[in-house]
C-alpha angles and dihedrals in degrees: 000000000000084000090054087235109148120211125198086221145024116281135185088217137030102236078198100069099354091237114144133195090043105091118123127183115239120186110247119247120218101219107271130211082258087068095054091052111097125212106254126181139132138238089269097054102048087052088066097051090085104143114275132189113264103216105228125145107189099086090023092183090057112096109205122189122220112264094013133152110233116196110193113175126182136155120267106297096356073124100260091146096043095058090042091056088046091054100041087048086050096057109089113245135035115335128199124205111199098203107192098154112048099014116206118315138097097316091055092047096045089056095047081049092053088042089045089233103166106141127129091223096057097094123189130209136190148165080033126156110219083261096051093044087049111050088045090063091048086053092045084044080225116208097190118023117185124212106211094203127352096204092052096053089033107231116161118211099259088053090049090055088045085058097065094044081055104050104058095191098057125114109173124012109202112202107194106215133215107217123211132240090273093063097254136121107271097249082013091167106050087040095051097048095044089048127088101199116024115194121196106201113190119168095355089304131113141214133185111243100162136014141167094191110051146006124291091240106038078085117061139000112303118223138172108269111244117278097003129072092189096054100095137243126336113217112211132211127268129219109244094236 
């Protein structure tokens, strides 16, 4: 829900919000080993965690922090899946694609092929439980890890950020978002408010919604929004390449 309400069964309403038409399944997740672990750390370390530049070159007028949370939502084949696995291709050291969705298999190959993704480092998982996914990015000591998608393997925004507290190599963990009828992010609120960068992709172009690290409309052209000149900036799409 765009509300981030959760329902044991299908409904044609949220009795949350009353919003109807925005619904969307997601698989339920038997608590892993992942969900039991606290977030330790001390004074010293904190104080390390000040924001630093992640060095990627695919989307060079996106600005990533180190250790951040990147939401990027899309409809289906608007090309969501295939931005996050250019920028996590982009970002130097092992990554690690969580597909959920389409599991490995010719899809999967036809979209590395068109993102050039041919490295020995870029490792793939599938079928995976959290632990599983998990433990394989500590092996692979991962520096990017993508989520595709985040409803199928049922993450909710808080574990997406715990993540991050649990894999000390990463740098940016990318979530691939399934989007409602509506045209919003399923959990929209709790996701949007956990992540750092939040990415809209609509017809293999990309805009910039949310970010932690620069300015709405240092990406982009800005122009007036329609039929009101003290709205604000509109932030227009990129092309992917």
């Amino acid at each position: 829900m765009q509300c981030g309400a959760h329902f044991a069964q299908h409904f044609s309403f949220c009795t949350g919000c009353w919003n109807t038409g925005q619904i969307v399944a997601v698989p339920h997740r038997t608590l892993a080993a992942l969900d039991f672990q606290p977030g330790i750390s001390t004074a010293r370390d904190v104080a390390r965690m000040a924001w630093g530049s992640v060095v990627q070159e695919a989307y060079p007028a996106l600005r990533i922090g180190v250790r951040s949370l990147v939401l990027m939502s899309g409809g289906p084949g608007d090309g969501k899946s295939t931005m996050a696995s250019r920028l996590s291709n982009a970002v130097p050291g092992p990554a690690l694609l969580a597909a959920f969705e389409e599991g490995v298999g010719p899809a999967l190959a036809a979209r590395l092929g068109r993102c050039g993704v041919k490295r020995g480092d870029f490792h793939i998982i599938t079928r995976a439980t959290v632990d599983q996914v998990v433990a394989a990015a500590v092996s692979l000591k991962a520096q990017s890890l993508v989520i595709d998608s985040v409803q199928e393997c049922a993450w909710s925004a808080d574990e997406l950020r715990h993540v991050l507290g649990v894999i000390p190599t990463l740098a940016v963990l990318v979530g691939v978002v399934q989007i409602t009828k509506s045209g919003v992010p399923a959990g929209a609120m709790a996701l949007q408010h956990e992540c750092d960068v939040h990415i809209v992709v609509e017809a293999m172009q990309w805009r910039l919604v949310k970010s932690r690290f620069q300015p709405l409309d240092a990406v982009g052209a800005v122009l007036p929004s329609a039929g009101n000149s003290d709205a604000g900036p509109a932030l227009t799409a990129m092309p992917f390449g």
